[in-house]
N, C-alpha and C positions, 0 to 999 in steps of 0.2 A: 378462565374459559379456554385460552390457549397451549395453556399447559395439559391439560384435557385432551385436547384436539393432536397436539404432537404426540401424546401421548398413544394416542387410540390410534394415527399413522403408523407409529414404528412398531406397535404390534398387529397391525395388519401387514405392513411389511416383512417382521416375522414369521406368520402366519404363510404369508404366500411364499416365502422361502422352504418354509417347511414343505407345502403343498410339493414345489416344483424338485426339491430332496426326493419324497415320495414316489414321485409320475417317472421320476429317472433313475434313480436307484430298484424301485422294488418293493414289495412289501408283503412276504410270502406267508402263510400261515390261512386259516379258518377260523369260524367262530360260527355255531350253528348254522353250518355247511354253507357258507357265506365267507366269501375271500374279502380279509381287509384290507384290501389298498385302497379299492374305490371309493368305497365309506369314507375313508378314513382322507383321501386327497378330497372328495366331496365336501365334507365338514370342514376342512382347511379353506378351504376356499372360499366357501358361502361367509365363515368367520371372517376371511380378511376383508369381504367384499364389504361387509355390514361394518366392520370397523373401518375402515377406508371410507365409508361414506358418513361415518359417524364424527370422524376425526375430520372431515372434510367441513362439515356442519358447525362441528364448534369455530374452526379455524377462521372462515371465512365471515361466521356469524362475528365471532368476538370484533375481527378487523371493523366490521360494518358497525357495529353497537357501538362499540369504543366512538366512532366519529358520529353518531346520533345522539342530538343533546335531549329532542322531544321525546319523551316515554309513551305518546301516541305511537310517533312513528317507531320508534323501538321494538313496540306491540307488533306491529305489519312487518317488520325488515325480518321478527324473529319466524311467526308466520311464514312468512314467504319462503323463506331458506329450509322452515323444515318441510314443508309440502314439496317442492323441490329436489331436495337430496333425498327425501322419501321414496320419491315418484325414480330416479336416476338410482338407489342403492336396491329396488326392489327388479326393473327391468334388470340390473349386473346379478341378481341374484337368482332371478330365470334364466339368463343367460349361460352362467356358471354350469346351474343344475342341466339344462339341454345340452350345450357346446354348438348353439344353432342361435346365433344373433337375427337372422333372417327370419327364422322359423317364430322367432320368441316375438320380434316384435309384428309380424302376423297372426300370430293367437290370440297377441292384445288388442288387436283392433276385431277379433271374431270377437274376446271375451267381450270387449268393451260394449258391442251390442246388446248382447245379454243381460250384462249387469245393468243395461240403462235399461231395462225392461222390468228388471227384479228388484232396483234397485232408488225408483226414481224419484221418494222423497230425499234421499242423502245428497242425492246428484244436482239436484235443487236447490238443496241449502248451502252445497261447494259454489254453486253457480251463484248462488247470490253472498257469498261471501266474496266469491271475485267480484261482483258488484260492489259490495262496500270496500273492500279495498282499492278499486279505480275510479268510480263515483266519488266517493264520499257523502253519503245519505248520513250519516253520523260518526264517530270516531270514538276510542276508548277516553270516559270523560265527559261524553255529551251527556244532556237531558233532553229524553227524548221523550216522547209518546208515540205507541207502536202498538195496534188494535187495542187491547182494554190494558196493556202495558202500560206503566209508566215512569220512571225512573231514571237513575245515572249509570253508565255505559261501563260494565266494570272490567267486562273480557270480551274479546269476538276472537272466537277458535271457527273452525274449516265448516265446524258445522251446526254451530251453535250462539248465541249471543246471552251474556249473562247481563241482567241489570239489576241495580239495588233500586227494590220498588221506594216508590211515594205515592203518600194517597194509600190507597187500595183500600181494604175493610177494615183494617185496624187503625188509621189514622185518618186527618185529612188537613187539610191547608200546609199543603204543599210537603208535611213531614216525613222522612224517613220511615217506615215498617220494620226494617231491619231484616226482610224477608229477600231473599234473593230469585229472581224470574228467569228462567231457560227460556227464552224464544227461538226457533228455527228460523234460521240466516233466509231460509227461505218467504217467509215471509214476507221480506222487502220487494218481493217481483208480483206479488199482487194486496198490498195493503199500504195504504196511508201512514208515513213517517213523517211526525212532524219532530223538529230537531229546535229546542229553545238557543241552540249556541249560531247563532248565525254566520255565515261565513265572513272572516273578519272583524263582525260585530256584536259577540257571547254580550246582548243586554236585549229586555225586551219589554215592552210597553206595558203596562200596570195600569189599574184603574182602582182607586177608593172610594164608595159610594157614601155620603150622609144623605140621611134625610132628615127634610123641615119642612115646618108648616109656610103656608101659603102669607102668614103675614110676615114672613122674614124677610128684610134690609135685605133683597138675594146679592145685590153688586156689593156688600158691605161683606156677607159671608163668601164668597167666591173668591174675594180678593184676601181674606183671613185666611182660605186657606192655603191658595198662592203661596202667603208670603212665608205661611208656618211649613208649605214642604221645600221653598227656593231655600231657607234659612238652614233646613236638615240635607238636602242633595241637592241642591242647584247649582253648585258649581262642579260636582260631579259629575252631574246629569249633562252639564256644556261639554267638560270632555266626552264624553262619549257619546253626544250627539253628533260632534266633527266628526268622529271614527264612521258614526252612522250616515252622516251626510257623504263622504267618502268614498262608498259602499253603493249608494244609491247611484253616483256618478257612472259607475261601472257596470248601470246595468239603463234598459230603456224606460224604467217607469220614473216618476217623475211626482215625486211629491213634497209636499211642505209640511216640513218638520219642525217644531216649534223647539227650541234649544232651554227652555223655563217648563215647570211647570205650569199646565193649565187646565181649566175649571171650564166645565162642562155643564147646563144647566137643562134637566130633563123633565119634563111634567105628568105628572102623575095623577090618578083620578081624587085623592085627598090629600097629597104633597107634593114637595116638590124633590127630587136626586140631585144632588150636587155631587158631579164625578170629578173628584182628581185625577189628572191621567200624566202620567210621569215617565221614565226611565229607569229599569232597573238590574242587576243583574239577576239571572235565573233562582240563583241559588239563596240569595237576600232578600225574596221578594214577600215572603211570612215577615221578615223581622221589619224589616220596612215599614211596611203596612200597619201592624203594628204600633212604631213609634210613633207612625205619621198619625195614626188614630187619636193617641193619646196626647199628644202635640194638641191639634186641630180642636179635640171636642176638651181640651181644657182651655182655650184660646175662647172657645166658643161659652163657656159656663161664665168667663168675664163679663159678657154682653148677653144678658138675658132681655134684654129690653130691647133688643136690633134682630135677635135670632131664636123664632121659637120654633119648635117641636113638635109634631105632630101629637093631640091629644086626644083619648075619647075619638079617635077615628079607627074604621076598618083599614088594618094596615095590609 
């Protein structure tokens, strides 16, 4: 990227030597009744301006990237830099074309009017791009949910947000589609973002529901399942419930986190729900669920005589 960027300077630096060759020297001749000097120093110059701010970009990006280990932040540093040398290689290149700095950057504040009138769902989603980039509503990476969006965070450009869906109409529990979703950055300044990676603490609370009939041992099954999901993530689940307790400290609410799995008992008009409610990371949380299922309800086929099943009932 630096070799690029040195690159793209010395031949802007060529360029404007030529321009200033041209402006001082002379440059006499037509070409359909058009004198080419001015052309011709024009084009030198708007070239060096563009490569000069292009070789500005790699340079200063590569420095910055090279010391950025998060490929989140890598995302925003590269981001920033090209809206920036963007925004500073386009005013030198009105500036060039006028020979009026004064005049150029008072046109931009007349265009700028305009364009916010012509122009105001783009302006919106820049706007709320700069929100995600100083907020932090989500990051490249997250799983979010974002209006009937739902997915992992795979790009956020100036005016766009790419996520790889899950869920959607092709799948469900919680699986990849393999379809990729364009949302407008805009978006985030009037809809609900919910982000499963929590700040600090990417894990989030799970529930597995069995049901059983009313004549089940219920402290016999509750405590089976305890021990069959402590036995698969319980001590898992301890580390990152510290992480979570942690978390909690740094802010004012205040609640009691159980660090174990535990069993939740809810009743129902012809049985009864036995909720497991656990720890889990976002993106584990199908497989999980899963194990734990198969775990739990072969744990449960041992003891047919302590734990029955709803039968011959409206379920």
């Amino acid at each position: 990227m630096r070799h690029a960027g040195w690159a793209a300077l010395v031949s802007a630096l060529v360029l404007q030597a030529g321009a200033e060759t041209v402006r001082r020297v002379g440059l006499n001749g037509t070409a359909f009744g058009v004198a080419l000097g001015p052309p011709i120093l024009l084009s030198l110059s708007v070239a060096a301006v563009c490569l000069g701010a292009y070789g500005g970009y790699r340079l200063v990006g590569g420095a910055l990237l090279a010391r950025t280990a998060s490929k989140r932040r890598r995302h925003d540093v590269r981001n920033v830099l090209r809206l920036a040398f963007g925004v500073l290689g386009l005013i030198a290149v009105f500036g060039v074309v006028t020979r009026n700095w004064v005049s150029v950057l008072f046109s931009l504040g007349v265009v700028g009017v305009a364009v916010t009138f012509a122009l105001q769902q783009p302006l919106f989603s820049l706007i709320g791009w700069l929100y995600i980039v100083t907020k932090r509503p989500y990051q490249v990476g997250d799983r979010i949910a974002i209006e009937d969006t739902r997915g992992d965070v795979a790009a956020i450009d100036f005016f766009t947000t790419e996520v790889w869906e899950i869920d959607g109409e092709l799948v469900s529990s919680n699986q990849p589609s393999g379809r990729i979703v364009t949302v407008p950055n805009s978006v985030v300044l009037s809809s609900h973002v919910v982000n499963f990676y929590g700040k600090g603490v990417p894990h989030v609370w799970n529930e597995l529901s069995i049901q059983v009939a009313y004549e089940t041992d219920l402290a016999f099954a509750s405590d089976l399942m305890a021990e069959v999901a402590d036995d698969h993530i319980g001590d898992e689940m301890a580390r990152h419930v510290a992480e979570y307790r942690d978390r909690l400290k740094e802010t004012p609410v205040e609640l009691d986190v159980n660090d174990r799995p535990t069993v939740n008992v809810v009743q129902r008009e012809s049985w009864v729900e036995l909720r497991l409610r656990y720890l889990v990371h976002p993106r584990r949380g199908t497989q999980t669920r899963n194990t734990l299922s198969r775990a739990i309800l072969d744990r449960i086929n041992e003891h047919p005589e302590r734990v029955k099943f709803p039968v011959s009932r409206s379920r």
